[in-house]
N, C-alpha and C positions, 0 to 999 in steps of 0.2 A: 537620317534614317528614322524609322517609324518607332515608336517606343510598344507597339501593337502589330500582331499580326494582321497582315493584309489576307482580307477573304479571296481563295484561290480557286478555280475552276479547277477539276479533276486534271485536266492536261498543263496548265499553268505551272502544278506541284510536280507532277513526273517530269517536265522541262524543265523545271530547275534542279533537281535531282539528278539530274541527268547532267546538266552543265558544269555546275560547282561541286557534284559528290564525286567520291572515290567510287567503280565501277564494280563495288565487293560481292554486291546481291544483284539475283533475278528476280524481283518481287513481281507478282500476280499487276494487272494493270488495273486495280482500283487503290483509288486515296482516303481514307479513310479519315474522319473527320471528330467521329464521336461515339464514347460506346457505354453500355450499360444492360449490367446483366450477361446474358450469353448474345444479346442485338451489339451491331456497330452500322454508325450511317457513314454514307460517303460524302467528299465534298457538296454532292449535289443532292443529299437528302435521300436516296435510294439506303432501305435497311437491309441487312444480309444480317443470317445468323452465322456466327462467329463456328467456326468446325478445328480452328487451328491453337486457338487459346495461347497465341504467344509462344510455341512450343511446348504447352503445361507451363507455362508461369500465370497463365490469368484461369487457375483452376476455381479462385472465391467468386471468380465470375468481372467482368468490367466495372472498374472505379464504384467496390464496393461501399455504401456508405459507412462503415467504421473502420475498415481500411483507409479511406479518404480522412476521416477524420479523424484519427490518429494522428497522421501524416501533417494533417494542417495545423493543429492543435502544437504537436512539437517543433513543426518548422517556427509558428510565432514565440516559440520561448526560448530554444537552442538546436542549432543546427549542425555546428561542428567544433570538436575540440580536439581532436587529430589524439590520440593515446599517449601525450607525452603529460595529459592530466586525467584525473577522474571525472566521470560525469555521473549523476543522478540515475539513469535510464539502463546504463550499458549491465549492469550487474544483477539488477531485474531481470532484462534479458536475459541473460546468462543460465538465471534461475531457473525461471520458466521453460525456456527449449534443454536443458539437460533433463528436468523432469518430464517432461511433453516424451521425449524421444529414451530415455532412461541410459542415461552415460553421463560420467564424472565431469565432462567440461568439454567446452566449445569454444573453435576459435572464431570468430565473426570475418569475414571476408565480401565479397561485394559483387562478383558476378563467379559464373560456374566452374569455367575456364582458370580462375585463381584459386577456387576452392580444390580443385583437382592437383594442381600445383603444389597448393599446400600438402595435400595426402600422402603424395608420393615423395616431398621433403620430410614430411614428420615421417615415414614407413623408412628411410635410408637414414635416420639420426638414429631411431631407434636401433637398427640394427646396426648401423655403429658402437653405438656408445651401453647396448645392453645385453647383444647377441653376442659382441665381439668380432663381427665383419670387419674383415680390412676396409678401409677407409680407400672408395670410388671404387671396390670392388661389387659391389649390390646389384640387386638381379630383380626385376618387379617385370612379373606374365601379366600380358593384356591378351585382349581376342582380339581375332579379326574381325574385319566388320565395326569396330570401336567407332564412336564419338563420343572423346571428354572435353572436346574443345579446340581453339585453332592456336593454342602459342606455339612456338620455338619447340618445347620440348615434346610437349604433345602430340605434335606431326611427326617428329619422329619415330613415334608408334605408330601410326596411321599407315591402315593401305586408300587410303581415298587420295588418286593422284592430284584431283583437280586442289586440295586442300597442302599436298604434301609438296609438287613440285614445284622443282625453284627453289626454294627456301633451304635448301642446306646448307652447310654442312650440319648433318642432325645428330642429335644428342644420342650417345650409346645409354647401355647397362638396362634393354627392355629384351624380354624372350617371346613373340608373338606365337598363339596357338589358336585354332579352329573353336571358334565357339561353339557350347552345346557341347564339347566334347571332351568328356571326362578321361578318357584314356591319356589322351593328348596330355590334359592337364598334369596328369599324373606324372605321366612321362618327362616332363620341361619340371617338375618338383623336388624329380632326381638332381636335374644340373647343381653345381656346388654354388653357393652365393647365394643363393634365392631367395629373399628375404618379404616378397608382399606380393599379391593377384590383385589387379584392379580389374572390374568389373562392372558391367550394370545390366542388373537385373530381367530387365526386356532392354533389345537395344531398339531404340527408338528410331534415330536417324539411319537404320538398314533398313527400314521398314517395318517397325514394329515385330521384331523378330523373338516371339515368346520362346523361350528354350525348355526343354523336358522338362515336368514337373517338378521332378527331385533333384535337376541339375544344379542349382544355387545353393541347397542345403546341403548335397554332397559332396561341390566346390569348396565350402566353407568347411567340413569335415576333412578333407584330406590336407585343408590349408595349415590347420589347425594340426594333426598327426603330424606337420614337419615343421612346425613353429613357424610356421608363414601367417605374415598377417591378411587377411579377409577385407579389402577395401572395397566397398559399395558405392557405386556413382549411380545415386538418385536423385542427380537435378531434374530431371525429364519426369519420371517415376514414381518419385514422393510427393510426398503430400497429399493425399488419400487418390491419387491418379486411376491408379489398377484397382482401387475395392481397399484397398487398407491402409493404414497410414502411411507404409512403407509396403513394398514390391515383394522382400523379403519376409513380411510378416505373413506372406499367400498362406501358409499352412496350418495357420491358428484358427481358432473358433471363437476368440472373443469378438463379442459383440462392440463393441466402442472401438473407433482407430486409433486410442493410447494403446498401443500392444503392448501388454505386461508379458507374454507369453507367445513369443514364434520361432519359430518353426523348428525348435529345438538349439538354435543357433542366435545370436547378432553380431553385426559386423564388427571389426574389428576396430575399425575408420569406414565413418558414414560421413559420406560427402553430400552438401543438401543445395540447393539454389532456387531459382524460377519462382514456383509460388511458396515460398519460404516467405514472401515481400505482397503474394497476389497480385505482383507485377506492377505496383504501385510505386515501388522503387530498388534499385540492385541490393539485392541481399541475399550472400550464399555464407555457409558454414563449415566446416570440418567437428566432429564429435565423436570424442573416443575416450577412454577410461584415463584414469591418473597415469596408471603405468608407462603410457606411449604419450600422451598428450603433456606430461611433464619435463620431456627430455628437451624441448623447444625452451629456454633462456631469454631475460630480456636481450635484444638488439638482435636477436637471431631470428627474426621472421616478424614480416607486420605488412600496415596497410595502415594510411593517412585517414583513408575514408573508413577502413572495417572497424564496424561496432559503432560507428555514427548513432547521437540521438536519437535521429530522423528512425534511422537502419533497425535501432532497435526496438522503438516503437510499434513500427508497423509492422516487424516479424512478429512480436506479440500479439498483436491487432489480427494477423492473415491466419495464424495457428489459434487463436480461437473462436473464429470462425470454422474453421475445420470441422470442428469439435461441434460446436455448438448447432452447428446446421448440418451435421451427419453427412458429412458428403463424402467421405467413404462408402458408406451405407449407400446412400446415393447411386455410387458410381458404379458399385457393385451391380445393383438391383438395375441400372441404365444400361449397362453395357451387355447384361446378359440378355437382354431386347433387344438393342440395336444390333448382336450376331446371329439374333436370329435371323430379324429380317433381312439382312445382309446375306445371310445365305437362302432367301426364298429367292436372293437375286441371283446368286451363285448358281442355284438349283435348275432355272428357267434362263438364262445368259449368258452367250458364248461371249460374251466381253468383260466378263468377271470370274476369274477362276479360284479364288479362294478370298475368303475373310479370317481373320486371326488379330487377338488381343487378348486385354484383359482389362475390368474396368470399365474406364469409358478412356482406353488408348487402346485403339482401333486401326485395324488400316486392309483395305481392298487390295487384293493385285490385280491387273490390268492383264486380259489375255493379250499379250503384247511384248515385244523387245523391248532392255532395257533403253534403246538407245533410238527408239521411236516416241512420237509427240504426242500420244494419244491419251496419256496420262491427264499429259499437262491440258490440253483440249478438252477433253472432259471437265478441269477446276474450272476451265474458262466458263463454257457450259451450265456450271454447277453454279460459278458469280453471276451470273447472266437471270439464275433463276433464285440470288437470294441466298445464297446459302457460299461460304467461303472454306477453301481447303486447300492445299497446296502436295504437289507430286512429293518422292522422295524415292531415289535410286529408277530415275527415269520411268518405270509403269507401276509404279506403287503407290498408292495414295491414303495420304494418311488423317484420322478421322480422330478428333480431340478437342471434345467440347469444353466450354466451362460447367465445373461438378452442378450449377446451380439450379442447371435443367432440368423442367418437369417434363415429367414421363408425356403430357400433350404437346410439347417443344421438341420434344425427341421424334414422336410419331408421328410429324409435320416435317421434320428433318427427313427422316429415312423416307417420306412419302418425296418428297424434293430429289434425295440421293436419285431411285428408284426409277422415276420419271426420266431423268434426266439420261439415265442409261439406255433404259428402252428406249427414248427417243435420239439419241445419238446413235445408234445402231442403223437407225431408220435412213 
């Protein structure tokens, strides 16, 4: 065997992919080869700009160079000590993302999916061991419409079939309610047990589904009136995605995305992933005050790889880039262009009936059934002319660049989107 990759034609990768992989994804039919910035080229050299960014994990933009070099830099000195020692790196880290984010302590974990786990393990100890809950009696409200991820536990709150069936017998002790819908919430805050709401702010994978202005501050207000903890799932979200550091911080006026000050509220358990790393490597979080984040004991929760050297490095590396290249400020300023033009498309085309986001996490709906191809026909369309995006709830498509985009890359994008529609109509 070759100790080097072998250079592959575009159909050579998707045929082996296809032979040897597990059948998990429908990925778009381009191979992708190399990226930088908000560009990626394909095996065969054709460049598309990037509209999907990894799901929000490549928000610092492709193989940032201090991203990268972090990354390299740690890998030649120490790569992994698994938490059964101390390392140099992991308590810096530590430092830096509790002050970045403004909470007593952080547990380091590794993709988003764990970081979510952890939440709703730390949200049912606490209420063990400080509320006085009977023990496996605990109650944590999700919405419909949810994605925190695809484990065991997680699908059990889930109504997405394609994710959910099969896989039982699923885990109890979850109350589902109508997202956006406060009465609801109310209502399910009555039941006895109920001890946490997990949430996320826009849901991303429904379609970028922004919920009423004051629905998140409200949520967190009446969480709070029953001693219910406020959990926030901003892997998709954070990271200055929507305009601010965080999703949750929408109501503040500070100008920098350190938010010392939002929206009268913070969560309670802020779950973080994606570009927490700039997609450079797995790195997601849990962050929450002494109070709740102390009840977790050694040998009671962990992860071989969380808080890695590598891990901790480059979350430092990706969060000050944030910072230092404004791309909050950025995303803010990008995204309230890109709905405009989005709706001159709305305005003039019966094949786009609404635009909605916030930021620069976007997404079109398709005049179309969910359960027609026309969606997906269009990304094809859209690769075809350079520009890369992928459907989401069959005619919904979802529009999420890297923050690093200038405002001339943006207006060559939507000039691409724009085309592409008018001329698919045709």
């Amino acid at each position: 065997m070759s100790s080097t990759l072998d250079k592959l034609s575009s159909a050579e990768a998707i045929n082996l992919e296809d032979k040897y992989g597990a059948h998990n994804y429908h990925p778009l039919p381009v191979v992708l080869s190399k990226g930088e910035g908000v560009y990626m080229w394909d095996a065969e050299g054709k460049k598309y700009y990037d509209f999907l960014s990894a799901y929000s994990a490549i928000n610092q933009g492709h193989c940032h160079p201090k991203i990268v070099g972090a990354l390299k830099d740690q890998a030649e000195k120490l790569t992994l000590t698994s938490r059964a020692f101390y390392n140099d790196v992991l308590g810096q880290f530590e430092r830096f993302a509790t002050s970045f984010f403004d909470f007593d302590k952080i547990l380091p974990m590794n993709s988003g999916a764990e970081a979510v786990e952890t939440a709703i393990k730390l949200c049912r100890k606490y209420a063990y061991e400080k509320r006085g809950i009977s023990e496996n009696d605990a109650k944590i409200i999700v919405c419909d419409g949810n994605f925190h991820g695809r484990t065991t536990t997680i699908i059990s709150f889930s109504n997405d079939e394609d994710a959910r069936k099969n896989y039982g017998p699923y885990t109890p002790g979850f109350i589902r309610v109508p997202y956006n819908d406060l009465e609801a919430l109310k209502k399910a805050l009555e039941e006895e047990n109920v001890v946490g709401f997990l949430v996320e702010p826009i849901q991303g994978e429904a379609g970028v589904f922004v919920p009423d202005d004051h629905y998140i501050e409200d949520a967190a207000k009446l969480c709070q009136a029953k001693n219910v903890l406020f959990m926030a799932d901003e892997v998709q979200t954070g990271i200055a995605r929507t305009g601010k550091l965080l999703a949750v911080c929408k109501g503040c006026d500070c100008p920098t995305p350190r938010c010392e000050s939002r929206a009268g509220f913070k969560p309670d358990i802020l779950v973080l992933g994606k570009a927490l790393s700039g997609g450079a490597y797995p790195v997601s979080a849990v962050l929450a005050n002494d109070e709740i984040m102390m009840v977790i004991k050694p040998g009671q929760h962990g992860s071989t790889f969380g808080g890695n050297p590598i891990a901790a490095r480059v979350g430092m590396a990706a969060l000050e880039v944030v910072e230092e290249e404004k791309l909050a400020e950025s995303a803010e300023y990008l995204g309230q262009i890109f709905r405009a033009e989005m709706q001159k498309l709305v305005d003039e085309s019966d094949l786009v009936k609404l635009v909605r986001g916030r930021g620069l996490l976007n997404a079109i709906v398709i005049n179309d059934t969910e359960d027609s191809s026309t969606a997906w026909d269009i990304c094809i369309a859209l690769k075809e002319n350079g520009l890369l995006a992928k459907p989401t709830h069959g005619n919904i498509i979802r529009f999420a660049p890297p923050l690093v985009m200038t405002e001339e890359e943006l207006m060559d994008c939507t000039r691409i989107i724009s085309e592409t529609i008018r001329n698919f109509q045709q």
